[in-house]
C-alpha positions, 0 to 999 in steps of 0.5 A: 074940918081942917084944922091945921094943928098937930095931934099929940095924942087925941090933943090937936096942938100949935104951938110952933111959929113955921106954917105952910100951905099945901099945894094944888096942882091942878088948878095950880095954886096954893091950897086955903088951909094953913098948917102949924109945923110941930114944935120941938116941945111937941115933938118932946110931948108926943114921943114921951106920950107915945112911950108911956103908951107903950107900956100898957099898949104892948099888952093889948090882946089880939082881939083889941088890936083887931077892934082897934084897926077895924074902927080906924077903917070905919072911922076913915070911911065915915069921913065920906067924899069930904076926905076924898074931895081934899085928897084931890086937891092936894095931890092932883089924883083923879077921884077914881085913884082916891077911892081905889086907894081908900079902899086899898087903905081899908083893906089894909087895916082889915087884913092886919086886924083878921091877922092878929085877932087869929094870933098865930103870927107871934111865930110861938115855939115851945122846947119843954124841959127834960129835967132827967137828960143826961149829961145836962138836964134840957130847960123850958124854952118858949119864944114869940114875936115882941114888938119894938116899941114907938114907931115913926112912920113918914108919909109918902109923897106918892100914896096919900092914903096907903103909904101914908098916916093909916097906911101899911107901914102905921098899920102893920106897927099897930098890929104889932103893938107898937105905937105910932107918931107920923110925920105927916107929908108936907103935900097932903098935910090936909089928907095926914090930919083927916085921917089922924082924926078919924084914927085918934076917934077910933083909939078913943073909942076902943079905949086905947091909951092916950099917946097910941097915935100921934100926927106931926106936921112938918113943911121941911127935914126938922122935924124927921131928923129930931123925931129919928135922933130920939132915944124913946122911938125904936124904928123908922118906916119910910116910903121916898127917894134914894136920898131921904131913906139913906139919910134916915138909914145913916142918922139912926146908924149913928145914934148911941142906940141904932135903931132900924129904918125900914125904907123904901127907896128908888127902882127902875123895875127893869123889864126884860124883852125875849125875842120870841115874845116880841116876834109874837106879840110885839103889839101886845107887848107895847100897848102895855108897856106904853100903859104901864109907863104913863099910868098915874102919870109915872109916880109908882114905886114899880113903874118900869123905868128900864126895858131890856131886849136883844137886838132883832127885827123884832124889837125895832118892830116893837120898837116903833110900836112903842112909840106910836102908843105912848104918843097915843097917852094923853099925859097926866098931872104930877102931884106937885110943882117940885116933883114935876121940875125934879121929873124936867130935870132928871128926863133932860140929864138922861137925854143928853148923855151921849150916845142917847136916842128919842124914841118918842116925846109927848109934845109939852102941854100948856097944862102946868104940872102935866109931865110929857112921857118920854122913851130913850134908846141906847145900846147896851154897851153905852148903858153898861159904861154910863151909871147916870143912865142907871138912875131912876127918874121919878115920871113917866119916862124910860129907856129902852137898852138895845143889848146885842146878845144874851151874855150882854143883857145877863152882864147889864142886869147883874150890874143893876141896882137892887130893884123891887121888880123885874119882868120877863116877857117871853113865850112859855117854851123860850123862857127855858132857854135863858136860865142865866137871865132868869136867875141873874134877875132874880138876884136882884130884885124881890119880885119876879113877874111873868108875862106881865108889866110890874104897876100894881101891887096886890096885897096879899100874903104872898107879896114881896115889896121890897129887894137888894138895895137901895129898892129898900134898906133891909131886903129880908122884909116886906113894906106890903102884905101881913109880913111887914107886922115882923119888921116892928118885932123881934124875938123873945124867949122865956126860960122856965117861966111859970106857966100862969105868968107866961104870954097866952101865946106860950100858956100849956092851954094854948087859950089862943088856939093858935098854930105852935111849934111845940118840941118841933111839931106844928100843933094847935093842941095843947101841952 
């Protein structure tokens, strides 16, 4: 059931006097439910809850943690093809998408409770003390991750379940040991607040305290820039635009406490053409170029907005492949009228910049809200000289830049934009003759990806969703895998600390059984 109310804790609210529909843009209409944005006293009431939650929370064992996030994912499940019917209609995905990204959701979840129920994450280091060394006696240091405190995460347009109110950012802050308040995204408010609930009963059920979890609707900025600007939340996850992240970025930056803001942003996931690679399989090549542009309809973080090749008969031949498989493509709903007029606009801003071409263009749809793929061409030279072309447009839509050599492409890919991906297509023996191509591409992304095309994102251990700005605001971390539990920590030393009141983590025993760094050697054993 929809209720259209805001979770302080496990209390549904409404208190303010701003509502708002969400949007179904399929049928093109304003969906029936009726949502109450937070109030500024319940934003006061759910940071304050979620502070004082903090105090018991951060102590919980791995093991309650783990209980914890497995139960929010049986709970999510439990809600059935009801969750996945109002995920549909608020988002104009296909059923198909909805449950493979529940699944993804769960998986999650699951992954960061086998995480911290294991324990070794907390990265522990034990130097013992030598009382007897000469000139100066070496105290007991003992180190582990702590986490932050409360954390607000802001769902994601794109990704309704994985990016959004039990997604990685909510999931790896809980892991941690960190509350959560989420600022629900205004175009699947319906989707935030079924899983709200089924993450308020998996809290209740597992005895965390109240005020772990909160969720906040909001139709606007209000309520994101009153729950940033708050001195009780010490960090900010964001999945969004450019614009949205560098506006978080600079509000927490000026905060009497800087507090940070883990964002990621924009990235045209540039994808380098070798000439090799398309003399062999140029067809290849451009079926999964075509799929890869115009898969859910162009809304992925890692869909490649920017190819890049070397002039040659070849890449005219693919080229012309290109175009004929992306005409193939039937084009597919956006997940809302705003996003769809954004998309319109940024495609026609690039299309008229001078020296452009068409490549191919999707005939316009009488569906409303169904984006018409595009491809351009330009020469390298023009790109280099134009920044608007270097923007990224958010749909199925990119430009293929024609360079006229390799010192050409290496000059266009240093002066890109941090990205989370590039690709390099190429047959195994040609890779080796474009060293300065390879290294130039890996200074500016977090993903380099061989012989293949960057939508889909695994997660996994060995994941990296992130890279050099503006792809995301902090390129040492990760907003996918068991690694983005460290951007809700940071490190923590003990000196001579008894050894009874120590964290179990730093305990002589070792209880935990956990891998450590003991005076320098990795060890389960104890002291």
């Amino acid at each position: 059931m929809i209720t259209g109310k805001n979770y302080i804790g496990s209390q549904l609210s409404a208190n303010g006097d701003k509502t708002f529909k969400t949007f179904n843009p399929q049928e093109n209409i304003d969906n029936s439910w009726q949502f109450i944005e937070a109030s500024n006293e319940e934003i006061e009431s759910a940071v304050t809850l979620a502070h004082k939650a903090f105090l018991t929370f951060q102590k919980s064992t791995g093991k309650e943690k783990a209980l914890f996030l497995r139960t929010i994912a049986d709970e999510i499940l439990a809600l059935g093809d009801n969750l996945l019917d109002v995920y549909c209609q608020e988002s104009g995905l296909p059923r198909g998408r909805a449950e493979g990204e529940r699944g993804r959701t769960i998986g999650q979840l699951n992954a960061f409770a086998d995480l911290v129920e294991e324990g070794s994450w907390v990265e522990a280091a034990i130097d013992t003390a030598i009382p007897d060394r000469v000139p100066l006696p070496k105290v007991d240091l003992r180190k582990m991750k702590r986490p932050l405190g409360t954390v607000v995460v802001f769902g994601s347009s794109n990704f309704p379940f994985a990016y959004s109110t039990a997604g990685g950012d909510t999931a790896s802050a809980l892991a941690a040991g960190c509350p959560v308040i989420v600022k629900s995204h205004p175009m699947h408010a319906g989707t935030g607040e079924m899983v709200a609930s089924a993450v308020i009963k998996a809290a209740q059920k597992t005895n965390m305290p109240e005020g772990v979890f909160s969720n906040l609707n909001s139709s606007g900025i209000e309520v994101g820039v009153t729950l940033v600007k708050h001195p009780l939340v010490k960090a900010v996850g964001f999945t969004g635009s450019i614009k949205g992240g560098r506006s978080l970025y600079d509000l927490a930056g000026q905060r009497e406490e800087p507090i940070p803001v883990f964002a990621e942003m924009g990235s045209i996931n540039p994808v380098v053409l070798l000439p090799e690679a398309l003399k062999q399989n140029s067809e290849k090549w451009a079926v999964a170029c075509a799929g890869s542009v115009t898969l859910g309809a162009g809304q992925f973080c890692t869909n490649p907005g920017l190819m890049l090749g070397i002039k040659s008969d070849a890449l005219k031949t693919f080229t012309k492949q290109l175009a004929a498989e992306i005409l193939k493509i039937s084009p597919s709903c956006m997940l809302n009228p705003s996003i769809y007029k954004n998309y319109q606009s940024n495609n026609e801003l690039l299309s008229s910049q001078s020296g452009i071409e068409v490549v191919a263009e999707y005939a316009k749809t009488d569906y409303p809200n169904y984006a018409s793929q595009k491809i351009l061409t330009v020469s390298g030279k023009i790109f280099l000289e134009n920044p608007v072309l270097h923007r990224e447009v958010f749909g199925p839509f990119s430009i293929l830049v024609q360079c006229e050599d390799e010192i050409e492409l290496v000059s266009i890919i240093e002066k890109l934009e941090g990205q989370l991906t590039g690709s390099i297509l190429a047959e195994e023996n040609e890779i080796e003759n474009y060293e300065e191509v390879v290294d130039a591409l890996g200074n500016r992304v977090g993903r380099i990806i061989f012989n293949g095309l960057p939508t889909g994102v695994e997660v996994c251990p060995s994941m990296v969703h992130g890279g050099p700005y503006p792809s995301s605001s902090d390129s040492r971390f990760t907003a996918v895998g068991i690694g983005s539990i460290k951007r809700w920590v940071r490190p923590f030393s003990y000196q001579n600390w008894p050894n009874n009141k120590l964290p179990e983590a730093l305990q002589n025993e070792n209880p935990l059984g956990i891998a450590r760094l003991v005076n320098n050697v990795q060890t389960r054993d104890s002291i």
